[in-house]
C-alpha positions in Angstrom: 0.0 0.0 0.0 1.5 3.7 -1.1 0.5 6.3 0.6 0.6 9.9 -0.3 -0.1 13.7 1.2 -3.1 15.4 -0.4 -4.6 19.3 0.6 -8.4 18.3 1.5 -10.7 20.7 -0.1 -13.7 19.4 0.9 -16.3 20.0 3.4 -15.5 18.4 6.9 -16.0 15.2 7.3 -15.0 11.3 8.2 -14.4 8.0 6.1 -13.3 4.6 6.8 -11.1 2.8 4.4 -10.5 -1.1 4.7 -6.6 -1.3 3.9 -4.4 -4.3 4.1 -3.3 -5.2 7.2 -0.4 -7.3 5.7 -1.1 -10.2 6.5 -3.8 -11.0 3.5 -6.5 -9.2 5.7 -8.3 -6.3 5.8 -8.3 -4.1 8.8 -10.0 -0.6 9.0 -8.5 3.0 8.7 -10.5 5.9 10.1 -9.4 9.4 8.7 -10.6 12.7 9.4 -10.9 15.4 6.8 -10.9 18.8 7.9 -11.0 21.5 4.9 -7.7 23.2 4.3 -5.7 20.3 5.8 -2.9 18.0 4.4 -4.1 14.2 5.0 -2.0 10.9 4.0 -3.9 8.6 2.7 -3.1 5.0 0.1 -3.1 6.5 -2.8 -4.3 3.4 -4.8 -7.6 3.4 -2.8 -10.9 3.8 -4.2 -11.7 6.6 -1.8 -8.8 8.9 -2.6 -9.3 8.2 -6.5 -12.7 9.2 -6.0 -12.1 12.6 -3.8 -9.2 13.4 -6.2 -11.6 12.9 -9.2 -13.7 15.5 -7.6 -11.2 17.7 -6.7 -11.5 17.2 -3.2 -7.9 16.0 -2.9 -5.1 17.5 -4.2 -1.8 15.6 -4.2 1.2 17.5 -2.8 5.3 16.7 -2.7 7.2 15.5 0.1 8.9 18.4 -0.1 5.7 20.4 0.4 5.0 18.4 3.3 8.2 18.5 4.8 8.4 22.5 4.8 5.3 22.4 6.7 5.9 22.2 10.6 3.4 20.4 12.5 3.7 23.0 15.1 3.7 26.3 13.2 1.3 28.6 13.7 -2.0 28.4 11.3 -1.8 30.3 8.1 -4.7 33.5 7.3 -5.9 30.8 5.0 -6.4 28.2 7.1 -8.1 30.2 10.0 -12.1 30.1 9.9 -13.4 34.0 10.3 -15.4 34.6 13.4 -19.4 33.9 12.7 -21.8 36.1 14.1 -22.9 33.0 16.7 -19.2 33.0 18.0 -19.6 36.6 18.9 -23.4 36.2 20.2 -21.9 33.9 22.7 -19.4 36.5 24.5 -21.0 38.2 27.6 -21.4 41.7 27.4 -19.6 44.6 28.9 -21.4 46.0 31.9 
């Protein structure tokens, strides 16, 4: 099984894939998407073929992945802007 770095574009959302566990069984893989986010997944499933066929998935290089530190700071671009619920919920000023 290959696996391989993609940027989710999609909405947010779960799947479970049934990959090879190695031993000529199957065993199951659960994987988050969250928009905006790199995600490794085998990239000779039919689950990534399909997200990457409707450009959900876009592959990047190791070399992509690599420059990207785990704990860095989010980008603008990968921040969701404040909704006007997040700021109903803050107490008012007396």
């Amino acid at each position: 099984m290959q696996k391989a770095t993609y940027r989710y574009t999609g909405p947010n959302s779960a799947v479970t894939l049934k990959v090879s566990d190695g031993a000529g069984g199957f065993k199951d893989q659960d994987v988050i998407l969250w928009s905006g986010q790199n995600v490794e997944l085998p990239s000779d499933h039919e689950v990534t073929k399909a997200l990457e066929h409707q450009g959900l998935l876009d592959p990047i290089s190791q070399a992509q992945v690599s420059a990207q530190s785990p704990m860095s700071a989010p980008q603008a671009d990968q921040v969701a802007p404040a909704t006007a619920a997040d700021k109903s919920t803050q107490p008012k000023a007396k």
